[in-house]
N, C-alpha and C positions, 0 to 999 in steps of 0.2 A: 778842196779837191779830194775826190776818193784817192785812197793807196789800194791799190792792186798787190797781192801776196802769190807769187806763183813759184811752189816747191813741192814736193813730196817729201813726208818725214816716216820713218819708219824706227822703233826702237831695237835693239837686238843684244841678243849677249854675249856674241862674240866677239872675239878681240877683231881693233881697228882694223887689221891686216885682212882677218881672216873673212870679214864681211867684205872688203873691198875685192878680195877673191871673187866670192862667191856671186857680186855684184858683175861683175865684170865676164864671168862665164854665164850667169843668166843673162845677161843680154846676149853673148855669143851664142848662146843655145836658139835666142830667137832672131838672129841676123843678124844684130849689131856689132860694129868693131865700134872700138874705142879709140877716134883719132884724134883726140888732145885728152891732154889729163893735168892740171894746175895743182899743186900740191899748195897748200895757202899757209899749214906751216914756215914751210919751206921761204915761199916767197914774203909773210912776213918777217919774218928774222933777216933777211936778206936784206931787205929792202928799209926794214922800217925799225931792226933790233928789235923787235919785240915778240915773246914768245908765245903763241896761239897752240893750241888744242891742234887733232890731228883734224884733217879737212880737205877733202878732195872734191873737185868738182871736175866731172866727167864729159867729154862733149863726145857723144854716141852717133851714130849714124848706121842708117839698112841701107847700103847700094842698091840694090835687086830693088826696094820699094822703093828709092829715090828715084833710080831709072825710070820706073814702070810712070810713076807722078807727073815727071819730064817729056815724057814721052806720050802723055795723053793728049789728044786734041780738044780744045776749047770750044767749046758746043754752045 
């Protein structure tokens, strides 16, 4: 069976923080809020004691183009 790889990877040299900044207001600059955020640190240690790298996974959304998508008629 094929493995499908579906991510974007980008390298950068700022600090973890300072990228998830910058991440989070370039989506807001093009419409996205950020309405979940999973910290994977976090939740491993939690969950499994085990200490992981920093790691966020973001779940983004544009209202205004979700509406407009919704609200199209099927032709």
């Amino acid at each position: 069976m094929d493995q499908m790889n579906y991510y974007h990877t980008r390298e950068v040299s700022d600090s973890f923080e300072t990228a998830l900044t910058k991440v989070k207001k370039a989506l807001a600059d093009r419409g996205f809020g950020v309405i979940t955020e999973i910290d994977l640190k976090e939740k491993f240690r939690e969950k499994l004691n085990v200490d992981f790298r920093e790691y966020r996974i973001l779940g983004a959304c544009n209202p205004k183009w979700l509406t407009r998508q919704l609200n199209r008629k099927i032709e």
